[in-house]
C-alpha positions in Angstrom: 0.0 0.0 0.0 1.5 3.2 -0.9 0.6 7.2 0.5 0.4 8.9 -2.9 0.5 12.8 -3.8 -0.4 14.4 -6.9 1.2 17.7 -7.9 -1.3 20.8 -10.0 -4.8 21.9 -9.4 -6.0 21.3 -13.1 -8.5 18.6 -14.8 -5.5 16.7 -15.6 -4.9 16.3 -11.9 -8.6 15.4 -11.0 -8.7 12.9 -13.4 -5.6 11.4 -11.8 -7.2 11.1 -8.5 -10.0 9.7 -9.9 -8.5 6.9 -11.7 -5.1 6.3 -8.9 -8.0 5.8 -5.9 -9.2 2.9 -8.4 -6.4 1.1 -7.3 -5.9 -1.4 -4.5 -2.6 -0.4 -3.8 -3.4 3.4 -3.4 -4.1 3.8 0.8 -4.1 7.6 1.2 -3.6 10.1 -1.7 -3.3 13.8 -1.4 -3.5 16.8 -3.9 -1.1 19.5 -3.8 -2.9 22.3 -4.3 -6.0 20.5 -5.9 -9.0 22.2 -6.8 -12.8 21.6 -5.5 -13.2 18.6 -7.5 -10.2 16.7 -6.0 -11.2 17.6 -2.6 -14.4 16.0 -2.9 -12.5 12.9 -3.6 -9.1 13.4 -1.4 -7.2 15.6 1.1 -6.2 18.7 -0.7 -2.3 20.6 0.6 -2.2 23.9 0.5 1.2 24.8 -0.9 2.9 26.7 -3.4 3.7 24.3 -6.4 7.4 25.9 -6.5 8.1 25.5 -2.8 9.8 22.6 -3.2 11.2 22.7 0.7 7.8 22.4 1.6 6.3 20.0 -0.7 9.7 17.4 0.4 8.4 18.4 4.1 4.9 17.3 3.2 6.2 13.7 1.9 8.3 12.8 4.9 5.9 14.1 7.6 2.7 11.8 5.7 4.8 8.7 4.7 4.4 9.6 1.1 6.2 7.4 -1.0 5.5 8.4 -4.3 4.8 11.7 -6.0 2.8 12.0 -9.3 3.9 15.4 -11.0 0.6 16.9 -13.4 2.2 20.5 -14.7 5.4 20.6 -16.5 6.8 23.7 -14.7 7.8 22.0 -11.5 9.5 19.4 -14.0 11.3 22.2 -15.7 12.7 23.7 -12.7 14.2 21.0 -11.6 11.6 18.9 -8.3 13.3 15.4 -9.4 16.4 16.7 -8.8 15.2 18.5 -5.4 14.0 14.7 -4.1 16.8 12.5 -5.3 19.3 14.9 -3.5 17.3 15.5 0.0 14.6 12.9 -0.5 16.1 10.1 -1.5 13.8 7.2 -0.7 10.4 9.1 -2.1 10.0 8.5 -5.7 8.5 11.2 -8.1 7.4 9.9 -11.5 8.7 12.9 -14.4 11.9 13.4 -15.9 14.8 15.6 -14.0 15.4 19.1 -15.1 18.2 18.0 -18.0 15.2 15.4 -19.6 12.5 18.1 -18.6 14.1 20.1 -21.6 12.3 18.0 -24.0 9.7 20.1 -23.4 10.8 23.2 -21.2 13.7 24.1 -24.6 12.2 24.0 -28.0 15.4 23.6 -29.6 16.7 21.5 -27.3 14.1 19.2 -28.3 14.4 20.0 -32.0 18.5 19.2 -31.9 17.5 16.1 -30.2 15.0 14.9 -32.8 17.7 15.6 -35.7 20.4 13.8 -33.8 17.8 10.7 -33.4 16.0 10.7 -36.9 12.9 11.5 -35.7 10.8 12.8 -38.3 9.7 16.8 -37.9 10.0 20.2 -39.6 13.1 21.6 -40.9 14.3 24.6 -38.4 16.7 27.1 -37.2 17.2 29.0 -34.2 18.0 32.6 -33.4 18.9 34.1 -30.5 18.9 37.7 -29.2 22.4 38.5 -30.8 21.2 37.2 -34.2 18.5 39.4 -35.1 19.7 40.8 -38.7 20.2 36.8 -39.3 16.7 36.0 -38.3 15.6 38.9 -40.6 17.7 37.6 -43.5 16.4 33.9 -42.7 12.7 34.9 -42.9 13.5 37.4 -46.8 14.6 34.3 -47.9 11.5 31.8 -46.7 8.8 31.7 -47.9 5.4 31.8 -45.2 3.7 30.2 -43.4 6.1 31.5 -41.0 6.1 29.4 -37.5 7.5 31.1 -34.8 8.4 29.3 -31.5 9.6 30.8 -28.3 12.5 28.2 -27.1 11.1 28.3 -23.2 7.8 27.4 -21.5 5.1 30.5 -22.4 1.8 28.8 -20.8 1.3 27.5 -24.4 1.3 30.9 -26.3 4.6 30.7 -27.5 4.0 29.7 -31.1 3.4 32.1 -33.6 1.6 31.0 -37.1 2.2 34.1 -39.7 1.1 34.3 -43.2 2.6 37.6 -43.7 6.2 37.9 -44.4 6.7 41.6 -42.6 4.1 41.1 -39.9 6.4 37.7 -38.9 9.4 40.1 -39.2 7.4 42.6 -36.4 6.5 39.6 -34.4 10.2 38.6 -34.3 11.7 41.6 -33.1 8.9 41.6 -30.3 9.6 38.0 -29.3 13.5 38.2 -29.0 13.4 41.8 -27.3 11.3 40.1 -24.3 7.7 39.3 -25.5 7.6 36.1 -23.9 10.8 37.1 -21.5 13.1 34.5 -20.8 11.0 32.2 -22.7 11.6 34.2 -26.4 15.4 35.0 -25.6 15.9 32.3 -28.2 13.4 31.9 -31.1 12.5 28.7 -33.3 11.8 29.4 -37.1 10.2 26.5 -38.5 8.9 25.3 -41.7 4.9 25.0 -41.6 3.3 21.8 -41.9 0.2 21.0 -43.2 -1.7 18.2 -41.7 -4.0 16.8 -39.0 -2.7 17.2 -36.1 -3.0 14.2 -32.7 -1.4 12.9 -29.8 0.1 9.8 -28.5 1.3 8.9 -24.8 3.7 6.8 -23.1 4.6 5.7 -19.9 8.6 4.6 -19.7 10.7 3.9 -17.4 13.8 5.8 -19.7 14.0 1.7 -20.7 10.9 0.5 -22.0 7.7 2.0 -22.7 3.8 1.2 -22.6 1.5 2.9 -25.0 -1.5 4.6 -23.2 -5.0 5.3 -25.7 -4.2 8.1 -28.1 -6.3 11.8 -28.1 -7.0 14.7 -30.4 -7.6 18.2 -28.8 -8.9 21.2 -29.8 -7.1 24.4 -28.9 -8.9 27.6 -30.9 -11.7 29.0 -28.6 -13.8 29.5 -31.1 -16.0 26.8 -33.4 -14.0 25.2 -36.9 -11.0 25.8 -34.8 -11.2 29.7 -35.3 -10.0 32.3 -32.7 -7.5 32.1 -30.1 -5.5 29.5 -28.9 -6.5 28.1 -25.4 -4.6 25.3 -23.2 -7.3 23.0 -24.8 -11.5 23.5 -25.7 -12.2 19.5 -25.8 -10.8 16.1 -26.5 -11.3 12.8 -28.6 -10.0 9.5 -27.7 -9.9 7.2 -30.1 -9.0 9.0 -33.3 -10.6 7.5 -35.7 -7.9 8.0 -38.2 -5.4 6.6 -36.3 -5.2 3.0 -37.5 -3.1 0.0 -36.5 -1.0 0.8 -39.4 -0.2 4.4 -38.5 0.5 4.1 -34.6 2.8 1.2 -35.9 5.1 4.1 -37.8 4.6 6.1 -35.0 6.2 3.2 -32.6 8.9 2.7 -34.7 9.4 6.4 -36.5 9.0 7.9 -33.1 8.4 6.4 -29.8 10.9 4.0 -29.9 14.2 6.2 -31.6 12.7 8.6 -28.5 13.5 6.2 -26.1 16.9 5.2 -27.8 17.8 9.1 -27.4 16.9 9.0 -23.8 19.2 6.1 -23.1 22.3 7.2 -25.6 21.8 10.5 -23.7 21.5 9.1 -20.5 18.8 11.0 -19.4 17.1 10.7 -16.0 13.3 9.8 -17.5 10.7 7.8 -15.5 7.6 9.5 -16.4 5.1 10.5 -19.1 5.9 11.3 -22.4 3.2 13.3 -24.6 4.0 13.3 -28.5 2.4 16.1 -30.2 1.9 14.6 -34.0 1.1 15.6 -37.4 -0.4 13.8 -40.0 1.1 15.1 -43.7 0.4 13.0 -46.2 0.1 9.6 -44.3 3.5 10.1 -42.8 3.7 11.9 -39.1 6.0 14.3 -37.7 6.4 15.6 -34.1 5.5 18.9 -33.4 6.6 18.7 -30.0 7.5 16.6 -26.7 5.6 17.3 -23.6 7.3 15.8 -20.5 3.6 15.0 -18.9 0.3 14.3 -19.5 -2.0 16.8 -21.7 -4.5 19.2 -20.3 -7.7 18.1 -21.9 -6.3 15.1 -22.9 -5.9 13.5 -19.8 -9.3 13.8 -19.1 -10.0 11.1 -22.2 -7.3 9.1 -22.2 -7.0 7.8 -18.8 -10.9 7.0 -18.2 -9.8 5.0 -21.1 -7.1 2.5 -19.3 -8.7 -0.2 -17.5 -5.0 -1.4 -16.0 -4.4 -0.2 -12.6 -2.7 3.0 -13.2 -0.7 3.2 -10.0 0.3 -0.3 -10.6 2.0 0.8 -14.0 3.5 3.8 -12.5 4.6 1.9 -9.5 6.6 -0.7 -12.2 8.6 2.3 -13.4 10.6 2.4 -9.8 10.7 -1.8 -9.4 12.0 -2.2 -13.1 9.3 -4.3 -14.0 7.5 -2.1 -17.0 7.6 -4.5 -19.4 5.7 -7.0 -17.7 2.6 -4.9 -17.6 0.1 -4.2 -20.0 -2.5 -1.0 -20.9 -6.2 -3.0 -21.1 -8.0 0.0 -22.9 -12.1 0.3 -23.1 -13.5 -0.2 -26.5 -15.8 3.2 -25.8 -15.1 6.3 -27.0 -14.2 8.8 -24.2 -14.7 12.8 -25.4 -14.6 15.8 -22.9 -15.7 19.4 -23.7 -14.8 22.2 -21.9 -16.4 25.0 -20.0 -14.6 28.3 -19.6 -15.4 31.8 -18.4 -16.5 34.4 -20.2 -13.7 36.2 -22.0 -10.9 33.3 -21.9 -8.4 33.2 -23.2 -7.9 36.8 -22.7 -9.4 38.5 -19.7 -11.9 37.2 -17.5 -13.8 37.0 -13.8 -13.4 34.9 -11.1 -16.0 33.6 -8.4 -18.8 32.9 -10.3 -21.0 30.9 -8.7 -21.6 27.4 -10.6 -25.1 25.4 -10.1 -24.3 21.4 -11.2 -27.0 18.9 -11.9 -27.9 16.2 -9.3 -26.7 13.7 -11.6 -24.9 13.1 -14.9 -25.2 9.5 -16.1 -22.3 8.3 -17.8 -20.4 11.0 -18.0 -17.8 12.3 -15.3 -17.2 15.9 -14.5 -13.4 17.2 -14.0 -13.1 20.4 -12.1 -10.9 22.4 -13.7 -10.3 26.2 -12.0 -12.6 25.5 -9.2 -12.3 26.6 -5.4 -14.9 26.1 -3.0 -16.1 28.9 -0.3 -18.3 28.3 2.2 -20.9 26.2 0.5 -20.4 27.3 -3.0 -18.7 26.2 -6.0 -17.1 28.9 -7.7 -15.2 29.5 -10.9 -11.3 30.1 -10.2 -9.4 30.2 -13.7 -10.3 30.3 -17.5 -11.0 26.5 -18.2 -13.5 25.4 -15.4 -14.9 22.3 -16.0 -14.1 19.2 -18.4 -17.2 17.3 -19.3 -16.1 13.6 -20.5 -18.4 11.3 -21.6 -18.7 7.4 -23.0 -20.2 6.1 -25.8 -20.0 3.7 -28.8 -18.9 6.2 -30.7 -17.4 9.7 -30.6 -20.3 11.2 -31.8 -22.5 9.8 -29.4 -20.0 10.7 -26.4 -19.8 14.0 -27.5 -23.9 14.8 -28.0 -24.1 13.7 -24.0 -21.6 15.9 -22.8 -23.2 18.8 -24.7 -26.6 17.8 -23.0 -24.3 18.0 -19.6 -23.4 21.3 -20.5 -26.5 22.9 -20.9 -27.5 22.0 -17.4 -24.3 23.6 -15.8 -24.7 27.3 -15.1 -22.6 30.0 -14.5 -22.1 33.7 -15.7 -20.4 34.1 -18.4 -20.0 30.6 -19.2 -18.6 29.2 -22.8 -17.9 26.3 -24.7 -17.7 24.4 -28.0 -20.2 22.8 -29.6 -18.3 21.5 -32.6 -15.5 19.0 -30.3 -14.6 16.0 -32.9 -16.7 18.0 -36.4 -13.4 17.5 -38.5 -13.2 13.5 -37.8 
């Protein structure tokens, strides 16, 4: 029996809680900070999630013997590190801060797929001191430009410019501090055309398990117009992605991944999140995330019938590849509500009036916080809605019903989650 704790506040997190307390070996589990979703189902810690100190203070005060990191900034900044030096006996399941590049450096991760032959879009970098070069680079390209700040900008770092000069304004504005730190070095990349999808793993750094694959939808607004968000809805299956395709992604890019990691030597027991492209019928990553996606999570693990805990658990006892991901036949989708004005500015504390019941499908609080007796909003995306079904379709008309019977000011969603499959 293991004392758990799960790191973030987000639906990602719920839906973690949700599924870990499924397991037999789970005996108490914590959220650090949580939201008012997980408190309903566990003991909620209120600390900062970059006060490391006290988080490691947390773990040896409530036997925990495993920590479950949601958000990639703790990841980034280096909490693996922080535990194997003064915690050495608790494990936390995400890479250390070098393998946390993957994600928290876009060209970090783009040099790595080069070195490795993973397939994805020709690229060069620029830094602060190279502006006249980026300037030349982009006179002789032709658009769509991509631009991509190299550090972690709460996923609006990447720029998509028809416009030759307008991508030369952006540019300037991105390496003199749009972003900050984030945009000190810029990624220019060539555009791809293609549907895009994700696939997850679990490794150990060794081996890997394959968890059910997602789509998301990021544009606030219907036919993926608008804005991006951190994530409107999600699909999971894909009904594109055959047996035939997720073989060329195993072998194209899951397993030379993997192969990297070990050449490299890189500390990784954790999730890995590949964000794909379909051009043509061959894919391409667009990215590496070092942890789960936020909608996607909310789809994907309903999906896994395996214990979860237990295949997390086999990452530390170096029995991975003994295990196996049982996945349910149903189509899982989730569709988000989010406050009135996001992704730009909007309110707060909102109160939210939820129906008695909601019959196959499972709410995930979001930004949620609970005061006094009410449920209020507490951040842009406040609810994910997932549902089951035969078939995406299906899943996705029951979560709209869902929707409809939620209120709150203000409130906002999608009704067009899975219209391009």
């Amino acid at each position: 029996m293991k004392n758990v704790l799960v790191l973030g506040s987000g639906g990602r997190e719920h839906a973690l809680c949700w599924k870990l307390l499924q397991s037999d070996q789970c005996d108490e589990l914590f959220a650090l900070p949580g939201n008012a979703g997980t408190s309903q189902l566990v003991q909620n810690v209120d600390i900062a999630l970059s006060d490391f100190r006290q988080i490691g203070d947390f773990c040896e005060k409530n036997k925990i013997s495993l920590v479950i990191v949601g958000p990639e900034q703790p990841l980034v900044d280096g909490i693996v590190n922080y535990f194997q030096e003064n915690h050495p006996d608790i494990h936390v399941f995400g890479p250390d801060k070098e393998a946390s590049k993957l994600e928290g450096s876009k060209d970090y991760a783009k040099e790595f797929m080069m070195e490795f032959g993973i397939p994805t879009a020709a690229y060069r970098s620029f830094n602060t001191d190279q502006l006249e070069e980026s300037m030349n680079f982009l006179d002789e390209s032709n658009g769509p430009y991509v631009l991509k700040a190299d550090g972690l900008a709460a996923g609006k770092g990447v720029l998509i410019i028809e416009d030759r000069e307008e991508a030369k304004v952006s540019m300037r504005e991105m390496l003199s501090g749009k972003f900050g730190e984030a945009s000190s070095t810029v990624v220019v990349e060539e555009f791809l055309d293609g549907i895009e999808f994700s696939v997850f793993v679990v490794t150990d750094g060794e081996e890997y398990l394959i968890l059910p694959e997602a789509k998301d939808y990021k544009r606030i607004g219907e036919g993926n117009t608008g804005l991006n968000t951190g994530g409107m809805g999600a699909v999971s299956p894909v009904p594109f992605v055959s047996k035939k395709l997720m073989r060329k992604v195993e072998d194209q890019v899951i397993k030379p991944t993997i192969e990297g990691i070990k050449k490299r030597k890189l500390n990784y027991k954790g999730f890995i999140f590949f964000g794909l492209i379909m051009v043509g019928d061959e894919p391409k990553v667009i990215e590496y995330n070092c942890r789960m996606g936020d909608p996607e999570t909310e789809v994907v693990i309903p999906r896994i019938e395996s214990d979860l805990l237990d295949l997390i658990s086999s990452c530390f006892s170096g029995d991975l590849s003994s295990k196996e991901v049982l996945i349910t036949e149903q189509s899982a989708t989730t569709v988000m509500l989010v406050s009135g004005g996001y992704p730009e500015a909007y309110e707060k504390g909102k109160k939210i009036s939820l129906p008695t019941e909601s019959k196959g499908s499972i709410i995930f609080h979001s930004g949620t916080k609970m005061e006094a007796s009410d449920l209020l909003t507490n951040g842009g995306r406040v609810l994910a809605l997932t549902s089951f079904a035969n078939n995406f379709k299906d899943a996705v008309q029951q979560s709209m019903k869902l929707a409809e019977q939620i209120e709150f000011e203000g409130k906002n969603y999608r009704r067009d989650i899975g219209f391009d499959l």
